[in-house]
C-alpha atoms as one frame of an Amber mdcrd trajectory, in Angstrom:
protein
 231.041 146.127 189.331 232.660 149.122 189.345 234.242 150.499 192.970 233.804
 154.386 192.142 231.185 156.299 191.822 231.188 158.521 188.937 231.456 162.401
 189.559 228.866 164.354 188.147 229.233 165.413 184.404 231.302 168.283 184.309
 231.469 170.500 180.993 234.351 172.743 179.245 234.834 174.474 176.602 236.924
 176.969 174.869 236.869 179.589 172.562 238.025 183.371 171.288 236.016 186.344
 171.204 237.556 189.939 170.403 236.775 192.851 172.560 234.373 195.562 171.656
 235.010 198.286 173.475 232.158 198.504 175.407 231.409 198.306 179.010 230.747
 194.534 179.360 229.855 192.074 176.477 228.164 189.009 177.251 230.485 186.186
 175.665 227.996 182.775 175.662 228.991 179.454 175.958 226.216 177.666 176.462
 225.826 176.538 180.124 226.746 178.632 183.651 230.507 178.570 184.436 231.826
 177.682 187.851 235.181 178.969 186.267 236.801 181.004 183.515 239.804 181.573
 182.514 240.647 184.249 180.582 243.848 185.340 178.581 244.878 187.718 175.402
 248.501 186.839 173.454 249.377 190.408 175.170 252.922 190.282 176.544 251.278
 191.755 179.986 248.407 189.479 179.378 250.492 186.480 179.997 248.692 184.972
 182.689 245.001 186.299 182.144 242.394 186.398 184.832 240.983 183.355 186.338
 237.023 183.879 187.563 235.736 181.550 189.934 232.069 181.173 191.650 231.820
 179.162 194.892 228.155 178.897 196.529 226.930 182.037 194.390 230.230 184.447
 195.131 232.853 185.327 192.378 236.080 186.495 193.300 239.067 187.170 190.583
 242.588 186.689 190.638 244.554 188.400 188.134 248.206 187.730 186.657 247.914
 184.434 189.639 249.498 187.202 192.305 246.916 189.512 193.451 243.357 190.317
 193.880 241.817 192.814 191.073 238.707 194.476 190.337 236.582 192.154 188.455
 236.987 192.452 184.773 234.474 189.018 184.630 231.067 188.298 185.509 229.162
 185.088 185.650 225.872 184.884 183.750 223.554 182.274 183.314 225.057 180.737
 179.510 228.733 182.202 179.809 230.115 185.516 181.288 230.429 189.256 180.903
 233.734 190.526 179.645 234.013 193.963 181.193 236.191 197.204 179.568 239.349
 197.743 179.875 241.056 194.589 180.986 238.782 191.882 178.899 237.037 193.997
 176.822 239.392 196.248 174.627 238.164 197.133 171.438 239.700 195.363 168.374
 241.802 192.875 171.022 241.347 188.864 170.481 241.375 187.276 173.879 240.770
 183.545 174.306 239.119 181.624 177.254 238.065 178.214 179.160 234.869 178.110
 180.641 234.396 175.003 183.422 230.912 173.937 184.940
């Protein structure tokens, strides 16, 4: 008999997507993140942009040092990438999505 109790399942995955240019674009994996991390292979990029939801509020940090305008939404099977810092048209960026 085990002495744990099992957490509850907890899902990940990760992917690409290439920006579009547009204002936001709705990048779906498949279930609601609690977290995503996103990054490009851009030099200034290096960190990416971590998005995190805690009892229904997001909050960003970006290059792990300060507090930016969101360039991430959640949404209900993935997130919003939004222009300009995860959106750029033509750009490959790459991401982990936790729930």
């Amino acid at each position: 008999m085990p002495i744990y109790q099992p957490l509850s399942k907890v899902q990940v995955v990760s992917g690409s997507y290439i920006g579009n240019g547009a204002a936001s674009q709705l990048i779906n994996v498949g279930f609601t993140p609690k977290a995503v991390w996103v990054f490009s292979d851009q030099v200034t990029d290096r960190f990416g942009s971590i998005f995190h939801a805690d009892a229904g509020c997001s909050s960003e940090r970006s290059n792990m040092d300060r507090t930016a305008e969101a360039s991430l939404t959640l949404a209900a099977n993935g997130f919003n990438a939004i222009l300009d810092d995860k959106n750029t048209n033509a750009q490959t960026y790459y991401y982990v999505a936790i729930a």
